[in-house]
C-alpha positions, -999 to +999 in steps of 0.1 A: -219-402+232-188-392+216-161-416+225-135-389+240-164-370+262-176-412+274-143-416+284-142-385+301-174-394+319-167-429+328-137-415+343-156-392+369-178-416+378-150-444+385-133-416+407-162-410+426-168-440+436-137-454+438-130-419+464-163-428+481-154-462+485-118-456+502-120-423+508-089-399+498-053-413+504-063-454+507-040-475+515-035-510+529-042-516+561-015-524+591-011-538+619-009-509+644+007-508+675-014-492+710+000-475+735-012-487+773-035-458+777-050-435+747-071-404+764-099-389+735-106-355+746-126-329+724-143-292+719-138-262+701-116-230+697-123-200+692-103-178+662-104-142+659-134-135+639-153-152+664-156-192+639-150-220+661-129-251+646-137-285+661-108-301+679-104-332+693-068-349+710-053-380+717-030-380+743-008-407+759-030-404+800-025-374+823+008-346+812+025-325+791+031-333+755+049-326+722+022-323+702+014-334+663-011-316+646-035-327+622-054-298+601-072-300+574-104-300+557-118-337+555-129-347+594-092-349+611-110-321+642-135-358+649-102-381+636-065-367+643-056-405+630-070-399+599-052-416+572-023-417+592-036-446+620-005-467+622+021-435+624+001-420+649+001-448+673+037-453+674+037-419+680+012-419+711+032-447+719+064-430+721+052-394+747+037-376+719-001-361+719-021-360+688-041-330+679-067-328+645-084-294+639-111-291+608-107-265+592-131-233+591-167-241+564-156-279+571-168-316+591-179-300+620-162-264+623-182-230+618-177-206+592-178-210+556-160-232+529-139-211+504-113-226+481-075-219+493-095-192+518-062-173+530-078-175+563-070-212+564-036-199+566-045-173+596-069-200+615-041-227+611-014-205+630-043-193+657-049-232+661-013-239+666-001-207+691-034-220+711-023-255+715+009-249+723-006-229+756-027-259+768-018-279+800-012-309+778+012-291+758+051-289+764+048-257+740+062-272+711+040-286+683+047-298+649+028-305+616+022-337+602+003-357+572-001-353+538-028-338+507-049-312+522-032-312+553+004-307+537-017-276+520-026-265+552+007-268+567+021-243+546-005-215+546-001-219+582+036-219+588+042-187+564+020-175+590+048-180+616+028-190+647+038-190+679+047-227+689+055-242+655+087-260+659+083-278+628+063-293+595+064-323+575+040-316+546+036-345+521+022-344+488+009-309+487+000-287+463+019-250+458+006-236+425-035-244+429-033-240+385-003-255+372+000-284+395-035-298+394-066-275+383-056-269+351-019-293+342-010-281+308-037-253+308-062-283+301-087-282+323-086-316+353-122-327+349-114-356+374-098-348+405-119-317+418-151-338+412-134-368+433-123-340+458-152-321+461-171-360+467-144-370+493-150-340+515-190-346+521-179-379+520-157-371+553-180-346+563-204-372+567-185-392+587-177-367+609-215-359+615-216-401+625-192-392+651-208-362+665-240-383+670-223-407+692-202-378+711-241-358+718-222-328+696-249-308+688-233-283+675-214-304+645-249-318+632-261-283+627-223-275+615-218-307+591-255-302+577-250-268+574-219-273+552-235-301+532-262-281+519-245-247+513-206-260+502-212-266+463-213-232+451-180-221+467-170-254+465-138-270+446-155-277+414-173-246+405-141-222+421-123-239+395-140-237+362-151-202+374-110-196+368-099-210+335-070-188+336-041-183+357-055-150+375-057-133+406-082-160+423-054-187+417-026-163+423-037-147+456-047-183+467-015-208+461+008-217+492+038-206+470+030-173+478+041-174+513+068-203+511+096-178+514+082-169+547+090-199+563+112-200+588+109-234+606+121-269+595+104-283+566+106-325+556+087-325+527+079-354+505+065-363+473+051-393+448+059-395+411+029-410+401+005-397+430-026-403+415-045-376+435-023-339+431+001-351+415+045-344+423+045-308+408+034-294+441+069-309+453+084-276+435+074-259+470+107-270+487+128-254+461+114-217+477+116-229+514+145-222+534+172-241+520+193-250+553+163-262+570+147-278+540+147-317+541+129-337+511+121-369+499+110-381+467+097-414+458+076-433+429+044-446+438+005-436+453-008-405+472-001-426+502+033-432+503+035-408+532+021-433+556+025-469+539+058-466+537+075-479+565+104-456+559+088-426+556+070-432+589+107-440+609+118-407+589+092-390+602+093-400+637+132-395+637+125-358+627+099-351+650+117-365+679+149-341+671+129-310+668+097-314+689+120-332+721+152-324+713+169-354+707+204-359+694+197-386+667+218-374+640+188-355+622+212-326+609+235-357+588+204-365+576+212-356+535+187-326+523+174-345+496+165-382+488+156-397+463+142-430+468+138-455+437+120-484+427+094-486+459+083-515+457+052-540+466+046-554+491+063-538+515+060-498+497+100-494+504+127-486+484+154-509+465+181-481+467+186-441+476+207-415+459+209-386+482+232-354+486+236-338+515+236-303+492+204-280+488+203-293+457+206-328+437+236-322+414+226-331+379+236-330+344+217-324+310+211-346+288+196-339+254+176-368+235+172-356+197+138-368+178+143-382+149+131-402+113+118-437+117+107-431+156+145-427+168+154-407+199+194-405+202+220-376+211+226-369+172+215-335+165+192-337+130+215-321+105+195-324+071+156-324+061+136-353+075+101-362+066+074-351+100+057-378+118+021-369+122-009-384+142-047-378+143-058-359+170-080-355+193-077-394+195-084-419+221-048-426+240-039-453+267-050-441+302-038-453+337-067-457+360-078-491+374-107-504+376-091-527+404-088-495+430-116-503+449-106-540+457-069-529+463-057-496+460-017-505+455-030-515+420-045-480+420-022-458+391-007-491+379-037-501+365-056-524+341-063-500+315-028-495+306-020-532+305-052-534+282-057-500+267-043-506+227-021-483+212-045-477+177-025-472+149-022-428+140-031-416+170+003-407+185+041-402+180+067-428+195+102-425+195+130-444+211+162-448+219+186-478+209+190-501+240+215-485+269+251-495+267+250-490+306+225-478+336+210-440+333+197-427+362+172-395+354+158-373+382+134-345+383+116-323+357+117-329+321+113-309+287+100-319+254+109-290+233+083-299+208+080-281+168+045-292+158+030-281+128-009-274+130-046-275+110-064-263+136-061-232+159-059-253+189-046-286+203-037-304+230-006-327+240+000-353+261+040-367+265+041-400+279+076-417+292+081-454+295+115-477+300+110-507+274+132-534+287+153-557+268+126-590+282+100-567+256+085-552+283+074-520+289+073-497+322+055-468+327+072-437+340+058-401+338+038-379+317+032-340+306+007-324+291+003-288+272-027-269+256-005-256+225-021-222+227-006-218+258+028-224+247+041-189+258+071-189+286+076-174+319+116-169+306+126-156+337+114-186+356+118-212+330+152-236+329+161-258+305+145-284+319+118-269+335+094-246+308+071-226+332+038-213+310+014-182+320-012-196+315-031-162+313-057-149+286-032-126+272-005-152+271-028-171+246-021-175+212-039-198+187-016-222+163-007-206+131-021-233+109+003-250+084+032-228+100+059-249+126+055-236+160+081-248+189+061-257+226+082-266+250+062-296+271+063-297+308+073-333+318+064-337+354+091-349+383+100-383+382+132-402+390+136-435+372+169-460+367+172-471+332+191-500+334+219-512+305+200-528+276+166-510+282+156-484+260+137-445+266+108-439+250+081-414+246+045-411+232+028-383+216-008-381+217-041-367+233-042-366+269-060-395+283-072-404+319-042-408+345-046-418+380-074-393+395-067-372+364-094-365+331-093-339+307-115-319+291-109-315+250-100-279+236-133-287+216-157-282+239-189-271+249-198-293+214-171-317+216-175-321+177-144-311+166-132-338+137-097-352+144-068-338+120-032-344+119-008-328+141+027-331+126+059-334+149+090-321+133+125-332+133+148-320+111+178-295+111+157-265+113+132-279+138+152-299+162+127-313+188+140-331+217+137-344+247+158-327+278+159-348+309+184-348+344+208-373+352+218-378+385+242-412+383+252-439+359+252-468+384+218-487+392+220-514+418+212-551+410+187-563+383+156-546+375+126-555+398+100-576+387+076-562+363+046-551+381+062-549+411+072-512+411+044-493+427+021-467+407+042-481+376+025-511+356+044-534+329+027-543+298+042-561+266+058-535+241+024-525+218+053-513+188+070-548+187 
């Protein structure tokens, strides 16, 4: 087997069974704290097209409730804990009931499962207006958890149900193609398949539960699903679509964010190995007054590992579900939390703003002869650096996951993965004469120069520090045929791509092209004496992430060199955000920033 298309398949199969093994969104265990008395009641609703969702609540004994709503797609309408166990007991703890509801062609609800189904969006604000009418109910409910269920969360409240006081979607997904079908217009041969696994996986579980509860009507449900669900299913929608078209379109949550009208606290991982921090683009279209975010390095978990985001959480809920006066509205709009840490998951230090948006400056990184990234502009002719490709880069996927998931996207096979000599581009800065703090999106703004018609780039950022060690950061990746801009959407620092058929170009071969690189959100602090750096090569597994080659269906397709120019007339460069000069104490210790593994400097 070819070595790029092994990779690729080893890849899926470590996903799947790492997904089966944890299940979507692992995290350490806690210690959780019960409330005296936790009542389990559960049936079904009935929406309008006559499908009845599965619900089932937890409620603190006998009374009327805020309540917390769980909805999504794995089993939440058996499990309204699900993957949030510890958060939701404080919470039943503290006079709040807990509702999950599955949603429609999933676990143990009717109907049928269809990808982004705008009817998820309809069902979820039905689910909500009802349970804010029940006897348990003090009429207010709120939205909680992350993934699917920060998905769901905005399809329903664009919906604008009666009853929704407020939603706290975490790690979502906006933009179903550019954030994690198709990053780069390069199709994501990893996560759906992982996805798509973790669902029956869930659905399974759910059918365990139904057999103990005497539910008929989930077995046939849950069997139902399991036989019927791959053909609409995630993988097959999604390779059915290799464009941007109407199916993605019509289907992404950013349609409706502007619809919005209740409080939003909405948070996001750099490196979140499951759909990625792109999706954290959403809050940018939500209401801006009401809008609350946080961003954060680390794993698709964050949401509920870290103890911070849980008291955040509760300290939200309890202002707009019970009306509290805790201070919520000092509480700065955006956050952004750095170097989370292990063991505990929680920040060294936050740089917030109290604004609607984190006030940055641009910073422009030139690329240069000899591997050098500085703020000189090239002013004369410089040779191009070139690299084989498609090529075999270093990928961030461990194959420790399934013995302890905080090792998860700061993995072995970066710390052991070699850099071969040819097969990318490096360049880096001279060591900081004092601390850089960068924040959000990034831009390569790359001038390649082509043999083939096609090819595909990966842009990896790192921090090597001055002890010869090197950190990863964040990466981007770009099919260069789909190098076309949105210009009235696109920033400096932010290129936004079509991605439609008639966008497409192929490469003029031999002829310098520019392609501006989407670099994904991040926020990283660049201490004095460490240096920037950033790779060039073939895009290579990263967390739940694989990639399938521009040369397929034959995956024969010889490497040949892809030239990065540099010079006066082609002045790439990198364009990044920086949001302070001032970083707190020393740098952590290496390997103890989470999602971000150290390993010695491979270009010493």
């Amino acid at each position: 087997m070819l070595p790029r298309l092994r990779a690729t398949f080893v890849v899926i199969l470590t996903t799947l069974l790492t997904v089966i093994t944890l299940g979507p969104g692992a995290m350490p265990a806690h210690a959780a704290a019960s409330p005296t008395e936790v009542r389990r009641t559960t049936g079904y609703l009935t929406v309008s097209d006559g499908t009845r969702l599965k619900w089932t609540l937890l409620s603190p004994g006998p009374g009327r409730y805020p309540v917390l709503m769980q909805y999504e797609g794995y089993n939440a309408g058996s499990n309204p804990g699900r993957v949030n166990e510890e958060f939701v007991a404080e919470m039943l703890a503290d006079g709040y009931a807990v509702l999950g509801v599955s949603i429609r062609g999933t676990a143990c609800s009717g109907g049928e499962f269809e990808l982004f189904d705008p009817r998820w969006g309809s069902d979820g604000a039905e689910a909500v207006t009802w349970a804010s009418r029940q006897p348990w109910s003090t009429g207010k409910v709120g939205m909680f958890s992350f993934s699917y269920a920060g998905i769901a969360q905005l399809l329903t409240a664009a919906r604008r149900p009666a009853g929704l006081a407020a939603i706290a979607p975490g790690m979502v997904v906006s933009d179903m193609y550019r954030d994690v079908g198709y990053p780069g217009g390069i199709a994501n041969s990893g996560f759906p398949v992982a996805w798509e696994a973790a669902l029956h996986v869930s659905w399974a579980q759910a059918l365990t539960q139904a057999r103990a509860d005497g539910d008929v009507e989930c077995v046939v449900n849950v069997l139902r699903h399991q036989a019927l669900g791959l053909p609409r299913g995630v993988v097959l929608s999604g390779l059915a679509h290799p464009y941007r078209d109407a199916f993605f379109t019509s289907r992404s949550p950013e349609r409706g964010l502007g619809r919005i009208q209740v409080p939003v606290l909405g948070e996001m991982a750099w490196q979140d190995e499951q759909t990625g921090p792109r999706g954290g683009l959403a809050f940018e279209k939500t209401n801006p007054e009401t809008t609350w975010t946080v961003g954060t390095n680390g794993i698709h978990g964050m949401y509920a590992a870290s103890p911070s985001s849980r008291r955040l959480l509760h300290r939200y809920f309890d202002h707009f579900l019970k009306g509290e006066q805790n201070g919520w509205q000092r509480t700065p709009h955006h956050q952004l939390w750095f170097e989370s840490s292990l063991p505990d998951y929680e920040p060294r230090f936050v740089v917030s703003t109290r604004r609607h948006r984190m006030p940055t400056t641009t910073r422009r990184l030139y690329l240069g002869a000899g591997g050098r990234l500085d703020t000189a502009r090239p002013r004369t002719a410089s040779p191009a650096t070139g690299y084989l490709t498609p090529g075999i880069s270093p990928s961030l996927v461990s194959e420790a996951l399934v013995v302890d998931p905080a090792t998860f996207a700061g993995g072995l096979t970066w710390q052991l993965s070699p850099v071969l000599p040819g097969t990318s581009a490096a360049f880096t800065t001279p060591p900081l004469k004092r601390d850089l703090l960068l924040a959000g999106s990034a831009s390569l703004d790359l001038w390649v120069r082509a043999q083939t018609r096609d090819a595909d780039v990966q842009v990896t950022v790192t921090e090597v520090r001055p002890d010869g060690q090197e950190v990863y950061v964040q990466r981007g990746w770009l099919r260069l045929s789909h190098r076309a801009l949105v210009r009235s959407e696109s920033t400096s620092r932010r290129p936004v791509h079509p991605f439609t058929r008639g966008a497409q170009r192929n490469l003029p071969i031999g002829r310098a092209v520019l392609a501006r690189v989407e670099i994904l959100p991040f926020a990283q602090a660049f201490r004095a004496g460490s240096r920037l750096r950033i790779y060039v090569d073939s895009p290579s597994a990263t967390g739940l992430w694989a990639f399938l080659p521009n040369s397929l269906p034959t995956g024969l397709t010889p490497p040949s060199r892809l030239e990065v120019l540099h010079d006066a007339e082609h002045p790439s460069a990198l364009v990044v955000g920086r949001v302070g000069d001032d970083a707190p104490g020393n740098a952590p210790a290496c390997g103890t920033l989470v999602s971000q593994p150290c390993r010695p400097d491979p270009l010493r």
